[in-house]
VEXNU-552924 format. One record per residue: residue number from 1; chain; x negated, y negated, z negated of N, C-alpha, C in turn. Coordinates in pm, 1 decimal, padded with zeros to 6 digits. Each point is the difference from the previous one (the first is absolute). Last residue first. Layout:
! residues N
R     n   chain       n.xx       n.yy       n.zz      ca.xx      ca.yy      ca.zz       c.xx       c.yy       c.zz
R   NUM       A          X          Y          Z          X          Y          Z          X          Y          Z
...
***
This chain:
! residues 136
R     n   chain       n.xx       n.yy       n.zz      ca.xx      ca.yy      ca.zz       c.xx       c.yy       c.zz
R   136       A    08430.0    01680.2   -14339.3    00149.4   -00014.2   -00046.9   -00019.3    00034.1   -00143.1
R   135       A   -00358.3   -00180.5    00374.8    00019.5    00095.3   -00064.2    00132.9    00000.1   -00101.7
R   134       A   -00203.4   -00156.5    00525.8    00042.3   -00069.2   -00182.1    00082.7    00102.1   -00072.0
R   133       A   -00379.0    00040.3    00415.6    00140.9    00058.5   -00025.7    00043.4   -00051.1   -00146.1
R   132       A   -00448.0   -00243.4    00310.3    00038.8    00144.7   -00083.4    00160.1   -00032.3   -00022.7
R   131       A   -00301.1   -00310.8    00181.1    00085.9    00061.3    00100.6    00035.6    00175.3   -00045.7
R   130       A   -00387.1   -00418.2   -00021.5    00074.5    00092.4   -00054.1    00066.2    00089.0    00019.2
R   129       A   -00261.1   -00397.2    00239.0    00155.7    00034.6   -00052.1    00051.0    00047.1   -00113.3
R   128       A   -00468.4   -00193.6    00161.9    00050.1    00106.3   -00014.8    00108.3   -00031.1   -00068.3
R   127       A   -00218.0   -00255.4    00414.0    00009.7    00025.7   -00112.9    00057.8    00104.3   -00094.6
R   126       A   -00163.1   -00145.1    00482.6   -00101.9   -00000.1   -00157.5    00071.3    00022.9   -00103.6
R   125       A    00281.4    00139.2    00429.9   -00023.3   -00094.0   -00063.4   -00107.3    00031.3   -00051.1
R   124       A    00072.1    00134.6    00487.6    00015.0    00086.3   -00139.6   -00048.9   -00126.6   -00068.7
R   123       A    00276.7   -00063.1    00460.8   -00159.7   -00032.0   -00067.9    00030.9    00088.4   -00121.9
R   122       A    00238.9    00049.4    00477.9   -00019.0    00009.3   -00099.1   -00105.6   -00019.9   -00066.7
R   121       A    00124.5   -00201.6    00478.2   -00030.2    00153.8   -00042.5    00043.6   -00036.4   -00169.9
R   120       A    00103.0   -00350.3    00385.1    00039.2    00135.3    00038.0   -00071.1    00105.8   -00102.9
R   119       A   -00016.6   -00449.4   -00186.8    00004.9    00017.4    00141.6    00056.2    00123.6    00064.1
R   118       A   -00045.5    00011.5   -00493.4   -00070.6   -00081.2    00043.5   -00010.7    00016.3    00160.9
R   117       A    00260.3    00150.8   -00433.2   -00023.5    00060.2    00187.7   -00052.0   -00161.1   -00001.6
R   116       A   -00073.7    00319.6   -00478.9    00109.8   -00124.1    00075.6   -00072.8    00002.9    00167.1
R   115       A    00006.5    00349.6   -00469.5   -00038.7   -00032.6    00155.8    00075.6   -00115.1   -00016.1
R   114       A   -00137.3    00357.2   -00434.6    00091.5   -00142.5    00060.2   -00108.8   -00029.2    00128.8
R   113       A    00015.3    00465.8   -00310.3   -00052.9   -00053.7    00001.8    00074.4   -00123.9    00059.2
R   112       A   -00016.2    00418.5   -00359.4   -00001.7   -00047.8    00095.0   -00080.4   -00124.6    00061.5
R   111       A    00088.2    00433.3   -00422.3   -00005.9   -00176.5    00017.5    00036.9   -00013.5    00168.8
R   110       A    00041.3    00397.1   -00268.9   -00147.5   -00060.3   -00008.1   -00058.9   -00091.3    00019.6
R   109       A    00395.1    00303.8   -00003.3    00005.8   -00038.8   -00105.7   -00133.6   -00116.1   -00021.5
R   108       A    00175.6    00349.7    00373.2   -00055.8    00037.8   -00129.7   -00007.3   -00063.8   -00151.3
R   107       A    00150.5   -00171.3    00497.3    00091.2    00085.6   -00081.0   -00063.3    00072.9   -00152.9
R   106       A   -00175.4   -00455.8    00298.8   -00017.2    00138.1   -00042.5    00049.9    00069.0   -00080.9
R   105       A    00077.3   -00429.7    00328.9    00025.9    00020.3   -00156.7   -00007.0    00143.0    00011.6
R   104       A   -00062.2   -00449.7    00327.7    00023.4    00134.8    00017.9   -00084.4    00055.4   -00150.1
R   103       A    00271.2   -00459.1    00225.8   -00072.7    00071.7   -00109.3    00000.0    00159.2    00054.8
R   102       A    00039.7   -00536.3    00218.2    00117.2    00113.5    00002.7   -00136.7    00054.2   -00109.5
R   101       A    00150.6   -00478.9    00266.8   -00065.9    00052.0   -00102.1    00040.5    00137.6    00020.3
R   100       A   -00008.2   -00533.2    00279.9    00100.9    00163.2    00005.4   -00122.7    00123.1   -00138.7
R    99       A    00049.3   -00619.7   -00014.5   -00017.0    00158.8    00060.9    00036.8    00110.7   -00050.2
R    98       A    00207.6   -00502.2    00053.2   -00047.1    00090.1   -00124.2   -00071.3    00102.0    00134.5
R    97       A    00240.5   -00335.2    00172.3   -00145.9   -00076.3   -00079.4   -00038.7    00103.3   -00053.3
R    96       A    00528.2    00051.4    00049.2   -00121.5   -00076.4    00107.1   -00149.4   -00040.7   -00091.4
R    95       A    00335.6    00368.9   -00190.4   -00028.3   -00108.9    00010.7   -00095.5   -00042.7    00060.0
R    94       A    00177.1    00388.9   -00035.7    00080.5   -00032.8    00067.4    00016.8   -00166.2    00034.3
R    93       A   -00305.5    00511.6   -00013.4   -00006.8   -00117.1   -00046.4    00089.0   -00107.8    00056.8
R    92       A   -00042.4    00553.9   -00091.7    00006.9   -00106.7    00124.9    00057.5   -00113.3   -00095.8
R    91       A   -00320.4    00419.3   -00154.8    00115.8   -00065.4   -00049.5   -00016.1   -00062.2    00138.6
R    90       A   -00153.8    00449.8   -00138.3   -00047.6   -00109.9    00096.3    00135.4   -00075.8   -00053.1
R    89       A   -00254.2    00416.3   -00238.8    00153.8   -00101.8    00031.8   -00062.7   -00080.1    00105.2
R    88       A   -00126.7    00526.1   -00193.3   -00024.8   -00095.2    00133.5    00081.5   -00112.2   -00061.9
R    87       A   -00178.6    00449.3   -00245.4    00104.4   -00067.6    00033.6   -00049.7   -00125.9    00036.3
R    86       A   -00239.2    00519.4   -00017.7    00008.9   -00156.9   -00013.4    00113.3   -00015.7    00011.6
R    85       A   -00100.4    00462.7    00036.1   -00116.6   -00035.4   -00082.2    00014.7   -00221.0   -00013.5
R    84       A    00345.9    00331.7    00232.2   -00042.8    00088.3   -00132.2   -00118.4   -00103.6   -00074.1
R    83       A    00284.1   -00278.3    00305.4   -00068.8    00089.0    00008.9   -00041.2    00050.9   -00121.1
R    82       A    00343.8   -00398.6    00192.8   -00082.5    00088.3   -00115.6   -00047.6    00125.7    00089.4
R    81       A    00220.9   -00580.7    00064.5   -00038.5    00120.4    00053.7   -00074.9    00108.8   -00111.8
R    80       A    00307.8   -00469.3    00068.3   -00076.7    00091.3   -00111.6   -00026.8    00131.8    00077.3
R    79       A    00141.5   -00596.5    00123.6    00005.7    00169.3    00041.1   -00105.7    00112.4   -00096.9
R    78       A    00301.1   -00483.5   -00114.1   -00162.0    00052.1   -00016.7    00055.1    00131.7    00111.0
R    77       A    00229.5   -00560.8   -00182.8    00007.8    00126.6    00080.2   -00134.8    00066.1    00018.8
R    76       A    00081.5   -00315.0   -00417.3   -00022.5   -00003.9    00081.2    00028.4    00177.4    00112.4
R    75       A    00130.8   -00344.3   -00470.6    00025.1    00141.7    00063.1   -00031.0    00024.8    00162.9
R    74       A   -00219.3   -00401.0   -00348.8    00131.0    00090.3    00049.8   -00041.6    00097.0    00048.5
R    73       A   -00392.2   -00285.8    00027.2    00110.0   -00031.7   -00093.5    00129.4    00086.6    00051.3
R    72       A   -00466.6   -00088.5    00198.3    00052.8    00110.5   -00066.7    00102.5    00012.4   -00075.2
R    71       A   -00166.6   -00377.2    00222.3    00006.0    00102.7    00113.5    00031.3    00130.6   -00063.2
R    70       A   -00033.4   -00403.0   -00248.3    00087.6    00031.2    00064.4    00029.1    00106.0    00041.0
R    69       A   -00353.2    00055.1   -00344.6    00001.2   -00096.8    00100.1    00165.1    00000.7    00064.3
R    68       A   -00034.9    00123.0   -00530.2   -00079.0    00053.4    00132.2    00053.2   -00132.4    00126.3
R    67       A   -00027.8    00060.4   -00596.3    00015.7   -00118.8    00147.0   -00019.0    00028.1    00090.1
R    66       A   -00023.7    00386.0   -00315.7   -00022.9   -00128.7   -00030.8    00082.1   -00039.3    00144.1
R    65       A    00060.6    00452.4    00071.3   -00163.5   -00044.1   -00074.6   -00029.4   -00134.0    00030.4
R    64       A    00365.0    00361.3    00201.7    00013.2   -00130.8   -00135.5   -00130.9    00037.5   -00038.9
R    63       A    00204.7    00125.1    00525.9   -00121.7    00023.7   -00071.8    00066.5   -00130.6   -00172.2
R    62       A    00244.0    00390.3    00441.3   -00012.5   -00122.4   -00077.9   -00119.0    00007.9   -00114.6
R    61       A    00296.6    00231.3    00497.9   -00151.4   -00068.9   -00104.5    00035.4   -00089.6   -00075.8
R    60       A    00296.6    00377.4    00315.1    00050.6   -00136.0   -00078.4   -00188.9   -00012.0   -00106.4
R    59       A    00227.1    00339.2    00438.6   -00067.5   -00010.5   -00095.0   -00007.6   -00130.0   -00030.1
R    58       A    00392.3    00344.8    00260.2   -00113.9   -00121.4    00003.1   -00051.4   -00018.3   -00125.4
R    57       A    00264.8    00396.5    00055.2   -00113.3   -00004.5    00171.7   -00008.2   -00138.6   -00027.2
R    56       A    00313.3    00087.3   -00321.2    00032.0    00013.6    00133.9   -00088.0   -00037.6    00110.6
R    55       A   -00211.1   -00066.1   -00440.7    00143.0   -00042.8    00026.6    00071.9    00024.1    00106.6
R    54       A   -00515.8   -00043.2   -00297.9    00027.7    00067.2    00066.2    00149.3   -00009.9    00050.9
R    53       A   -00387.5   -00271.9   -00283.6    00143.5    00051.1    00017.0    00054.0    00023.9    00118.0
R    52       A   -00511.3   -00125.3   -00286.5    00094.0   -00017.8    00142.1    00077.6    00099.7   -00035.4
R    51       A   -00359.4   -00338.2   -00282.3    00108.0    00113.0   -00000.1    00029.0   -00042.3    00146.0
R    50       A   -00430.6   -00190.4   -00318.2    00054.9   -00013.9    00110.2    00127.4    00129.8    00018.0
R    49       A   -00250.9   -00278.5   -00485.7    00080.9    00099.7    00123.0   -00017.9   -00053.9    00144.2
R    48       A   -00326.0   -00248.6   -00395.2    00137.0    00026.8    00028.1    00021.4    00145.2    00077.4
R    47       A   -00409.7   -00348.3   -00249.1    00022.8    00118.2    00010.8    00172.5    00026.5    00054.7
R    46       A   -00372.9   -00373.1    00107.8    00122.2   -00015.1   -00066.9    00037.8    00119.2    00024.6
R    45       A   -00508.4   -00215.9    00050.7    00104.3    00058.8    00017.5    00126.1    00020.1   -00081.4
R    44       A   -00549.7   -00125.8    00108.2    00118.1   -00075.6   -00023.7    00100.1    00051.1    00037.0
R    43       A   -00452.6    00135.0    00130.5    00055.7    00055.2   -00125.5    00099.2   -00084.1   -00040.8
R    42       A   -00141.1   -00063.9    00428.7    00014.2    00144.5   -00039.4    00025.1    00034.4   -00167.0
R    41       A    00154.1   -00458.8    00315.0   -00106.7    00051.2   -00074.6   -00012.6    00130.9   -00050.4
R    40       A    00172.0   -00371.6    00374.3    00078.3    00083.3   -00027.5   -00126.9    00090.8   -00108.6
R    39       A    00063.7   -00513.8    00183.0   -00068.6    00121.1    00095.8    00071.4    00089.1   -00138.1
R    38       A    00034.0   -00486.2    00008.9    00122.2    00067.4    00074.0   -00074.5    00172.6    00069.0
R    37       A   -00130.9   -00384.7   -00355.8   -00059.1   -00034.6    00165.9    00039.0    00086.2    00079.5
R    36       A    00115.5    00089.3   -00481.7    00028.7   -00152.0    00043.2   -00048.9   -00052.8    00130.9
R    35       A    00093.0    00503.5   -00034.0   -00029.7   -00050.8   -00125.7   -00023.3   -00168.9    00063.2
R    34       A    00322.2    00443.3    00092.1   -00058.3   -00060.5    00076.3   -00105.9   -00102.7   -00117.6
R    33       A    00208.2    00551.5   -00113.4    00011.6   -00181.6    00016.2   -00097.7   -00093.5    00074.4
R    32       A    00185.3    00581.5   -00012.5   -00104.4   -00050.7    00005.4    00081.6   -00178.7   -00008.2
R    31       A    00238.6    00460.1   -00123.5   -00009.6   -00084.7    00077.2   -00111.4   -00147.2   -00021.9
R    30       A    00121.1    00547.7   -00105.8   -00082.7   -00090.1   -00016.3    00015.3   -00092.1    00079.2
R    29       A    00288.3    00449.9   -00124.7   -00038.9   -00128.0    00094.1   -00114.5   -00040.6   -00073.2
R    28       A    00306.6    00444.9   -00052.3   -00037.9   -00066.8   -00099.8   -00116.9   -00114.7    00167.6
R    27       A    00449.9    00312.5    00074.5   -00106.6   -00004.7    00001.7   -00061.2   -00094.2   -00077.7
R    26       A    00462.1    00276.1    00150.1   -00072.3   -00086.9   -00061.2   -00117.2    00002.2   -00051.2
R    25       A    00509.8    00190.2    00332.9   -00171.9    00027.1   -00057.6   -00077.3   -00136.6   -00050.9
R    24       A    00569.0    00228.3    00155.9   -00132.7   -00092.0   -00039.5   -00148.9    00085.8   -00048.7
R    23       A    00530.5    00077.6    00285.3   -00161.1    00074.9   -00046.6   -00061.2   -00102.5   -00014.9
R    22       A    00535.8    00048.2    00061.8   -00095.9   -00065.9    00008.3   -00115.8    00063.5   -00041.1
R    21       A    00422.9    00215.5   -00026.8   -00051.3   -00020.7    00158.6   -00126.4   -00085.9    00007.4
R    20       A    00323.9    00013.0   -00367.1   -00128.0    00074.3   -00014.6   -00059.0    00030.4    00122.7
R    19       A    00373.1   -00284.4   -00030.0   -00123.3   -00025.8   -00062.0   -00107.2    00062.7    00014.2
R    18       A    00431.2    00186.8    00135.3   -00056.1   -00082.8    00105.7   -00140.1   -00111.1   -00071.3
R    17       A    00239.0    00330.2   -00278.8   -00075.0    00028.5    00097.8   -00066.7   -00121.2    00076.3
R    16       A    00257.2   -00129.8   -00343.0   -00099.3    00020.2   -00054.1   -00088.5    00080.5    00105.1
R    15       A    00411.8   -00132.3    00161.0   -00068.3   -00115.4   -00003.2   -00109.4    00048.8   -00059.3
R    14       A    00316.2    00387.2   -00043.8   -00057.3   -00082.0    00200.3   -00111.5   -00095.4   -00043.8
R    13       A    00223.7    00124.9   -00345.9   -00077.9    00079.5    00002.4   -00042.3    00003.9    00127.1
R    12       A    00293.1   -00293.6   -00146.5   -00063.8   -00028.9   -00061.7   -00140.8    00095.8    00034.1
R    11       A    00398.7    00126.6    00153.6   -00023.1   -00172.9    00026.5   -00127.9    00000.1   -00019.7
R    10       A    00208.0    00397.7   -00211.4   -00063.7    00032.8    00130.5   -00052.7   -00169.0    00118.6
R     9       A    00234.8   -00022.1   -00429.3   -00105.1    00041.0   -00031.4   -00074.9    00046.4    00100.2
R     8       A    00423.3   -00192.6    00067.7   -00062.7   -00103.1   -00052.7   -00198.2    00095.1   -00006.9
R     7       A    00343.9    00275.3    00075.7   -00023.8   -00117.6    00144.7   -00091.6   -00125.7   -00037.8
R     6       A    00215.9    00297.3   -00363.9   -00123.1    00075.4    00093.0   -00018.5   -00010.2    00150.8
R     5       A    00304.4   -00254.3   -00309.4   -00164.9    00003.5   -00075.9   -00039.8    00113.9    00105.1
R     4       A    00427.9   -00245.3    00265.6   -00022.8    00095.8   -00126.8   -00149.2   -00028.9   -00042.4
R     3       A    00225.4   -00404.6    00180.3   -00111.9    00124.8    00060.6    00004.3    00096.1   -00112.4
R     2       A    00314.8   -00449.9    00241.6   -00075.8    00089.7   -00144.5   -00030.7    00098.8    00074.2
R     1       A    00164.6   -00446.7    00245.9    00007.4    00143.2   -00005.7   -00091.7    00049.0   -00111.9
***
């Protein structure tokens, strides 16, 4: 069956909606390296992103900065919560062994900060993230 051009163009003009349904956000990273006796060093670092994508009410994490660990690799599932003054991710972790991580990222522009769940509570990392808005 053929499609007149203004079926074709209204087609086309669905799919470019249903895209724009997505809401990303991107952030400038610091991902810290383990150094040869396996401890993790404050000034050793691999400058990258962290982004989350927004998509029909679910949120999608992903971190590129160098060789990252498994546990961060891909498009991981995130809940994104916002408030006038922060944005929340908690990512759910899908790989056994990995821990549960999440970020809470100051809307202003000012950085943030990284938790991991250590037993039942949240630990605030040593280290500094970054966690500023990558600038376009």
């Amino acid at each position: 069956m053929k499609h007149s051009p203004i079926a074709q163009a209204a087609g086309a003009a669905a799919l470019l909606l249903a895209g724009a349904n997505a809401l990303a956000q991107t952030w400038e990273y610091r991902s810290y390296k383990k150094n040869i006796a396996g401890q993790y060093e404050t000034d050793k670092f691999v400058p990258g992103t962290i982004s989350v994508e927004e998509k029909d009410g679910q949120g999608t994490f992903r971190m590129i900065a160098g060789r990252v660990d498994v546990c961060y690799r891909g498009g991981l599932p995130a809940k994104v919560t916002k408030t006038d003054e922060t944005t929340f991710i908690e990512v759910t972790q899908p790989v056994p062994g990995c821990e549960a991580f999440r970020y809470t990222i100051r809307n202003d522009g000012s950085g943030g900060f990284k938790e991991t769940l250590v037993g039942d509570r949240w630990v605030k990392s040593r280290f500094e993230h970054g966690l500023t808005p990558v600038k376009n």
